[in-house]
C-alpha positions as CSV (number, residue, x, y, z in Angstrom):
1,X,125.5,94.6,144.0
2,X,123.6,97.8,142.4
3,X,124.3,98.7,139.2
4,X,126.3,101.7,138.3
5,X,124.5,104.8,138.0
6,X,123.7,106.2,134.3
7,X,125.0,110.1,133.9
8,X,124.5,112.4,131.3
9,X,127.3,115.2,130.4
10,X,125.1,118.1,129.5
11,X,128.4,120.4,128.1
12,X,131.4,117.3,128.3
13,X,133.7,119.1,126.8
14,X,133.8,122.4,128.5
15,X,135.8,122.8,131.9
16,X,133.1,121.4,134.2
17,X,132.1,118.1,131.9
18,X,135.9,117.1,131.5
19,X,136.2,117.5,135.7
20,X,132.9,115.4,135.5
21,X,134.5,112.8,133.4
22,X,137.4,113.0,135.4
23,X,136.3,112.0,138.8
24,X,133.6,109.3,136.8
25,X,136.9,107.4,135.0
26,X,138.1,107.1,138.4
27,X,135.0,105.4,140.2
28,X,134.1,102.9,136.9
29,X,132.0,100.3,138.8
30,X,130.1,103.5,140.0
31,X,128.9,105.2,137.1
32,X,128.3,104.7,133.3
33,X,128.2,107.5,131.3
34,X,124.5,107.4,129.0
35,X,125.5,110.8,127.1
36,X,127.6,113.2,126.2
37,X,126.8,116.4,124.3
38,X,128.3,119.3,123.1
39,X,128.1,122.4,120.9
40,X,131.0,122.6,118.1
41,X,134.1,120.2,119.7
42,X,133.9,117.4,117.4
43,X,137.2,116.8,117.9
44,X,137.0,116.4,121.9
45,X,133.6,114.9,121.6
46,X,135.1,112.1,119.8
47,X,138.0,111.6,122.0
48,X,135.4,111.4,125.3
49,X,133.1,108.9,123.3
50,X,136.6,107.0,122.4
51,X,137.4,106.9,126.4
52,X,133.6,106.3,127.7
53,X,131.7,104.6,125.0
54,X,127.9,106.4,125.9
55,X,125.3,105.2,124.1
56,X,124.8,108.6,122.9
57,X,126.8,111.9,121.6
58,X,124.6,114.8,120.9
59,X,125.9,118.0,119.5
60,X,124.3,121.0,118.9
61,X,124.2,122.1,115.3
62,X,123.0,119.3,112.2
63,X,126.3,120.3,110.7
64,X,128.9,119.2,114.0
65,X,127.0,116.2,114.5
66,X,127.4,114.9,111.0
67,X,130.9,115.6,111.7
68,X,131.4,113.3,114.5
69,X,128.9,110.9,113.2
70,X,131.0,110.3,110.1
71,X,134.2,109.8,112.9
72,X,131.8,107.3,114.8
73,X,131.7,105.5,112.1
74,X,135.0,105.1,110.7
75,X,136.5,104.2,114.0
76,X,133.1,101.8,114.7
77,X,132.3,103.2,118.0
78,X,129.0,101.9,119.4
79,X,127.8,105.5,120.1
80,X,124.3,106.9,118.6
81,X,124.8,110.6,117.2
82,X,122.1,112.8,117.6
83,X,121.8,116.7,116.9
84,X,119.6,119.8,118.4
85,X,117.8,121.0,121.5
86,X,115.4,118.4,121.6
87,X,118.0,115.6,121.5
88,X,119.4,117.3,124.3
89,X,116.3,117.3,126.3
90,X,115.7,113.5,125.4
91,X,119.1,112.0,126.7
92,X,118.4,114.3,130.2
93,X,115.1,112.8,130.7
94,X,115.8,109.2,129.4
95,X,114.4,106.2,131.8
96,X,117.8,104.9,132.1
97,X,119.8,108.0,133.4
98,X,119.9,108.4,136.9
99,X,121.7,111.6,136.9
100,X,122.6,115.1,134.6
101,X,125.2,117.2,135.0
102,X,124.0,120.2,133.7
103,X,127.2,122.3,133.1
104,X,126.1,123.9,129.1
105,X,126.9,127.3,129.8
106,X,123.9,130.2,129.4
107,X,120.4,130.3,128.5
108,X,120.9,127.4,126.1
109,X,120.8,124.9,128.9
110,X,117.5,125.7,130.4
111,X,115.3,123.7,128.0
112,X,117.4,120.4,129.0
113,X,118.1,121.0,132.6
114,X,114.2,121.6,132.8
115,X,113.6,118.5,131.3
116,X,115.4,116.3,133.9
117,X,113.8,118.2,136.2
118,X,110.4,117.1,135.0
119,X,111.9,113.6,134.9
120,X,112.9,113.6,138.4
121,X,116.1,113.3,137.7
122,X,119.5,113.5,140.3
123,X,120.2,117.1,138.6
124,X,123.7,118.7,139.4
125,X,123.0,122.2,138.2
126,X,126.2,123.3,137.1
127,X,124.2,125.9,134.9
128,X,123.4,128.7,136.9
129,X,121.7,130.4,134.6
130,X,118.9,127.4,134.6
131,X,118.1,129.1,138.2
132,X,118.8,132.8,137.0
133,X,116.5,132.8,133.9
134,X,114.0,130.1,135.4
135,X,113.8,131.4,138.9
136,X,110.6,130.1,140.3
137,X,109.2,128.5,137.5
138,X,112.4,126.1,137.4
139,X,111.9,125.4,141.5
140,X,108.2,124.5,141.0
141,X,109.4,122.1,137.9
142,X,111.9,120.4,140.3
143,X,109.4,119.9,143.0
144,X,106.7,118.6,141.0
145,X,109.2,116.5,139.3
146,X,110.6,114.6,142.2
147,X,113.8,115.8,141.3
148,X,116.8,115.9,143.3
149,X,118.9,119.3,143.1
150,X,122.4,119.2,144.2
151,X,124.1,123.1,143.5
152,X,127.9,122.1,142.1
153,X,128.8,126.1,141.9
154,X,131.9,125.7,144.2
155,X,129.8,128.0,146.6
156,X,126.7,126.9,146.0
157,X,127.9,123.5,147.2
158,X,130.2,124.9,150.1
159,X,126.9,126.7,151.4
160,X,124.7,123.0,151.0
161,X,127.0,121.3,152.6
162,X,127.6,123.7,155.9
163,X,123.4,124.1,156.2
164,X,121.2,121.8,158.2
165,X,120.0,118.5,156.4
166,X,116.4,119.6,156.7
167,X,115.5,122.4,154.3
168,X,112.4,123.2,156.6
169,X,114.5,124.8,159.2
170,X,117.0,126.5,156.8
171,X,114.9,130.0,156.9
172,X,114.3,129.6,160.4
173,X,117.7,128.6,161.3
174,X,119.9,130.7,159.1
175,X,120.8,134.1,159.8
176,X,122.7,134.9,156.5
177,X,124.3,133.2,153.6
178,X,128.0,134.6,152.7
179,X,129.4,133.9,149.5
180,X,133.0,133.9,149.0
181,X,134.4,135.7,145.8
182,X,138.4,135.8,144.9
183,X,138.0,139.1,143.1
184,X,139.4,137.8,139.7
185,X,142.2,139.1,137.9
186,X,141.1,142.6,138.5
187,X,140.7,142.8,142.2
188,X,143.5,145.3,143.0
189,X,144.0,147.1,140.0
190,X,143.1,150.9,139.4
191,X,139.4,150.9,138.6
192,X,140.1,153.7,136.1
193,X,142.2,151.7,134.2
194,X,139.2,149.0,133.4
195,X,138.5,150.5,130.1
196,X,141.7,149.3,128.6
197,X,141.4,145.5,129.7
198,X,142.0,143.0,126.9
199,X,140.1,139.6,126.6
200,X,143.5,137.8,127.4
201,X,143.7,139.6,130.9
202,X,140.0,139.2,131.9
203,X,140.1,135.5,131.6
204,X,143.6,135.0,133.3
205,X,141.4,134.0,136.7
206,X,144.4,133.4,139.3
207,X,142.6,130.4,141.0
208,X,140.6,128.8,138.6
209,X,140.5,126.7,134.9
210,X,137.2,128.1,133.7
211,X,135.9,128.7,130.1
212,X,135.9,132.2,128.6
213,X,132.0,133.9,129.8
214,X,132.4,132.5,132.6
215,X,136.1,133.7,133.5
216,X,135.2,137.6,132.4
217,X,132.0,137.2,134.6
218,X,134.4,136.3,137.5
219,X,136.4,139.6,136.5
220,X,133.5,142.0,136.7
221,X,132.1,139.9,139.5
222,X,128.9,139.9,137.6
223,X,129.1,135.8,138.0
224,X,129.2,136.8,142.0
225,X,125.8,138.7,140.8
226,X,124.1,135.9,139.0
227,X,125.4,133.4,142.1
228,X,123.7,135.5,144.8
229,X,120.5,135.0,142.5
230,X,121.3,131.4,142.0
231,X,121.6,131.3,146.0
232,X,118.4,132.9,146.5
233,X,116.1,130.4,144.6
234,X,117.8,127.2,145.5
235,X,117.7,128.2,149.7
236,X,114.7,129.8,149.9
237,X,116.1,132.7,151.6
238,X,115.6,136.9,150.4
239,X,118.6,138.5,148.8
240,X,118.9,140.7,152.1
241,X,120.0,137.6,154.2
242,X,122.9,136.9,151.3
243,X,126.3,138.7,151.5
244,X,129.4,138.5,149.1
245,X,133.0,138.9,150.3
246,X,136.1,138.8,149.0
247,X,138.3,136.0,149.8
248,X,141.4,136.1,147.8
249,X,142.8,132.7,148.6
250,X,139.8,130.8,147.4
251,X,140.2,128.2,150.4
252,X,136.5,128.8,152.0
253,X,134.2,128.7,149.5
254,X,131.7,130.2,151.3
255,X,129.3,130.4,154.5
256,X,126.3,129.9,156.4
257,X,125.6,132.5,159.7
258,X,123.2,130.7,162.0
259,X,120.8,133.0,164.3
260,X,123.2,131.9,167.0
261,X,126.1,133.9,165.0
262,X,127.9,130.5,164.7
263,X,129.9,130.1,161.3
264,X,129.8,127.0,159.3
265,X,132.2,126.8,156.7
266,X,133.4,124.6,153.8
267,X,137.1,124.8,152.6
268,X,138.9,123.2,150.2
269,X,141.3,123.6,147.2
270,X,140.3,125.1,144.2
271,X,139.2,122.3,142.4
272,X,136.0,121.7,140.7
273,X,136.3,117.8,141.2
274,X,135.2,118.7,144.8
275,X,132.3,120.0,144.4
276,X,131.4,117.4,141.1
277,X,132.4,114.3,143.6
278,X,129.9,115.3,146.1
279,X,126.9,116.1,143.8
280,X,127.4,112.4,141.9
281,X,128.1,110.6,145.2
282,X,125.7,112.3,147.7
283,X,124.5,111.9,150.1
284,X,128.1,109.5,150.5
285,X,131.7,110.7,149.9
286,X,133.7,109.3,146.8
287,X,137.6,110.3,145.9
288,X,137.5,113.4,143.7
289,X,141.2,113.8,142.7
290,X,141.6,117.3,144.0
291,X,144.7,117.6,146.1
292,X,144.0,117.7,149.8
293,X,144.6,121.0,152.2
294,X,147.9,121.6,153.8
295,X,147.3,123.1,157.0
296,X,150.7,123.8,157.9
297,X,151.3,125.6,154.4
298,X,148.3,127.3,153.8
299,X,149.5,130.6,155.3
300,X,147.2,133.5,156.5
301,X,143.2,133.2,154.8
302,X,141.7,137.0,154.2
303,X,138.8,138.6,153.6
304,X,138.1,142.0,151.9
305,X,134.8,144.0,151.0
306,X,133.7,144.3,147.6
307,X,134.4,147.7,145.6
308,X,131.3,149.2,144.2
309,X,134.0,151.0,141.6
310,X,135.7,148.5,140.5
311,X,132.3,145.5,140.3
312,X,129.5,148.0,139.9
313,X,127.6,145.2,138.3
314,X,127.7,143.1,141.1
315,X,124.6,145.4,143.1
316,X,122.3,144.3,140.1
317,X,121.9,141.3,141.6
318,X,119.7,143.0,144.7
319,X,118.1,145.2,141.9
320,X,117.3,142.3,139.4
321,X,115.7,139.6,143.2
322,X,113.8,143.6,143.7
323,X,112.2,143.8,140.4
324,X,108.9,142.1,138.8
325,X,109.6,138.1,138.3
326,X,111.5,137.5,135.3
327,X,113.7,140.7,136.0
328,X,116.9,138.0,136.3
329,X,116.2,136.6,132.9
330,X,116.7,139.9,131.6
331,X,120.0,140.6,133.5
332,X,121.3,137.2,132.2
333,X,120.7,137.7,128.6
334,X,121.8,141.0,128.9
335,X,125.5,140.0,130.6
336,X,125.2,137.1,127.9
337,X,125.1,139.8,125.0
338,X,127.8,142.3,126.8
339,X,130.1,139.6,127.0
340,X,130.2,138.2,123.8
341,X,130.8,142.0,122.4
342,X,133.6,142.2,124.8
343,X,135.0,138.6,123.6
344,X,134.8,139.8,120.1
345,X,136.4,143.5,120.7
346,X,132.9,145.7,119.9
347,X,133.3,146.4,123.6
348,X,135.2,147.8,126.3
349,X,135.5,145.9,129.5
350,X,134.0,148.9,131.6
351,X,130.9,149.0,128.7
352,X,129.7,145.3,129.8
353,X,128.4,147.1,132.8
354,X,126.6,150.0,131.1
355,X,125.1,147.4,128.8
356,X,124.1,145.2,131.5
357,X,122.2,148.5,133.6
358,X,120.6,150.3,130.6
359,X,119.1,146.8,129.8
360,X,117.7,146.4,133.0
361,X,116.5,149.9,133.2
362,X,114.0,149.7,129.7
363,X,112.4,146.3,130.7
364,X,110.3,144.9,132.9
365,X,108.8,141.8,132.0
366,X,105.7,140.6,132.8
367,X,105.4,137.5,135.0
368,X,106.9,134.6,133.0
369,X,104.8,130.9,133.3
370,X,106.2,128.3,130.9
371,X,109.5,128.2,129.3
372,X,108.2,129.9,125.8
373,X,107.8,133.2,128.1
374,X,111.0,132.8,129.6
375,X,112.3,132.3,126.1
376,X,110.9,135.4,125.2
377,X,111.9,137.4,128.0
378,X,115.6,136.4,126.8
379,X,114.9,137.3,123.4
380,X,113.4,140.7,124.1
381,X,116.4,141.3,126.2
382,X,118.8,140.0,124.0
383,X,117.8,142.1,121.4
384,X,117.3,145.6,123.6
385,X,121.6,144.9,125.2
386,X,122.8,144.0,121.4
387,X,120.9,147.5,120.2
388,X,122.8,148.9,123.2
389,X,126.1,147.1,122.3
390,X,125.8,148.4,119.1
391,X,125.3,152.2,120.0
392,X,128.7,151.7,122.2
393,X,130.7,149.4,120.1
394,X,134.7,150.3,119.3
């Protein structure tokens, strides 16, 4: 009998590493969890390292870890507390882990998600801004590393699991990509009437449970943006052979157009536990939890074309593929900035777009070739949308 396999929970406590540790507690003579880490939920940490006992918890800041360590502790868990970036990077390229979910949200989980790269690691990039800020450089790192990169984006994983199993033919093969998109919370309301969204509305997504950025990036569609990025770097294909549409229901999660103008398509409920299952398990199936499709009650499945009005920000993605490599980094740190203003009430929702373009428009970075230039693309960005934010703020 093989052992179980070793996973580290880059992010365990946001949306994506509690489905992670959902489907894991439900297959225990599968997998082990090695780590956990998080950035300030000393509370939930604790409670996860209570349930899974890994031999490590890492949190972000010296502060939150000596938090939880002082909770370890008291309650005498077996669990090893560790704190910053580079602990993060040593329990995602440990010998013993077999497999990272990389599911930190933002630039923040590069560094690590990098790391396991390097290691050769089973990597289920959760992270899409690993790909959107790292781009080639991260593609080269998983290649020279052995790795093995399994996309867990809903999408990203509908669209792996519809193409052919050898990656040499996908360019010859595939016509386009299409990449299904429910339109948020937004997608029939009055474009003019943007401006006075609230933070409550712009993360009340109607299909999914997501975190906060990432549930106001599904409102502007600007997450759509950074997926078709995403799409292009992971499948090798140029941003004119990927297409977005809206799919309200959120039942396919997206397609692959062969040069025979056959559709293959994934569909599923709207559950991330789908998508997780098959990254840990593949290339085999495991149960996932999500509650299976009912045929007979599903009703009518339809598709709409994208307003440029109401998502201008989702065309930056062609714009930011089109510019000088390292052009996506700066989009990314640029959305990063914009939506934090708008999370804080310095911006209106219709601003994060204006943000997002004026940032792209007064940069353009010279080729990046480690991860301190990528790091400094970010930075330079970062600081050129937060001048911006601060010119616009309410």
């Amino acid at each position: 009998m093989t052992r179980p396999q070793f996973v580290t929970i880059l992010g365990s406590t946001g949306s994506i590493g509690t489905s992670t540790l959902d489907v894991i507690a439900r297959h225990p003579g599968l997998y082990t969890v090695f780590a956990l880490t998080a950035a300030t939920q000393v509370d939930t940490l604790l409670s996860q390292c209570q349930q899974f006992s890994p031999r490590y918890a890492v949190m972000t800041s010296p502060a939150h870890a000596q938090r939880l360590a002082e909770r370890v502790r008291e309650l005498g868990l077996p669990v090893q507390v560790l704190s910053g970036a580079k602990a993060l990077c040593e329990v995602s390229e440990a010998p013993e882990v077999d497999a990272v979910m990389a599911a930190i949200v933002g630039a923040a989980g590069l560094a690590p998600s990098l790391a396991a790269a390097r290691a050769g690691k089973k990597l289920l990039l959760a992270n899409k801004e690993a790909l959107v800020v790292g781009g080639a450089l991260f593609m080269q790192t998983v290649r020279e590393g052995g790795a093995t990169l399994l996309p867990i984006d809903s999408e990203h994983s509908a669209v792996f699991q519809s193409l052919p199993e050898d990656p040499g033919t996908w360019v010859r093969r595939v016509e386009k990509i299409v990449l299904t998109a429910s339109g948020g919370p937004f997608r029939a309301r009055d474009p003019a009437t943007l401006c006075e969204v609230t933070p409550e509305q712009a993360c009340a997504h109607p299909n999914w449970v997501m975190g906060r950025k990432i549930s106001v990036d599904s409102a502007t569609m600007m997450n759509k943006a950074l997926e078709v990025i995403e799409a292009s770097y992971l499948f090798g294909l140029p941003a004119e052979r990927i297409e977005v549409v809206i799919h309200p229901q959120s039942v396919i999660h997206s397609m692959v157009q062969y040069t025979d103008r056959s559709v293959v398509a994934q569909l599923g409920t709207p559950d991330m536990r789908g998508p997780i299952a098959y990254g840990l398990s593949w290339p085999e199936r495991i149960e996932s939890g999500a509650a299976a499709l009912d045929f007979a009650r599903l009703g009518a499945l339809s598709f709409e074309e994208a307003d440029d009005r109401r998502f201008p920000g989702l065309r930056l993605a062609w714009d930011a593929l089109g510019g000088p490599v390292g052009t996506t980094a700066v989009l990314n740190a640029a959305n990063e900035v914009a939506v934090a203003a708008f999370l804080d009430r310095r911006l209106r929702f219709d601003q994060i777009h204006a943000v997002n373009l004026a940032t792209l428009q007064a940069l353009s970075p010279s080729k990046p070739h480690d991860l301190e230039d990528l790091l400094a693309i970010d930075a330079e960005a970062r600081a050129v949308a937060q001048a911006g934010v601060d010119r616009l703020a309410v």
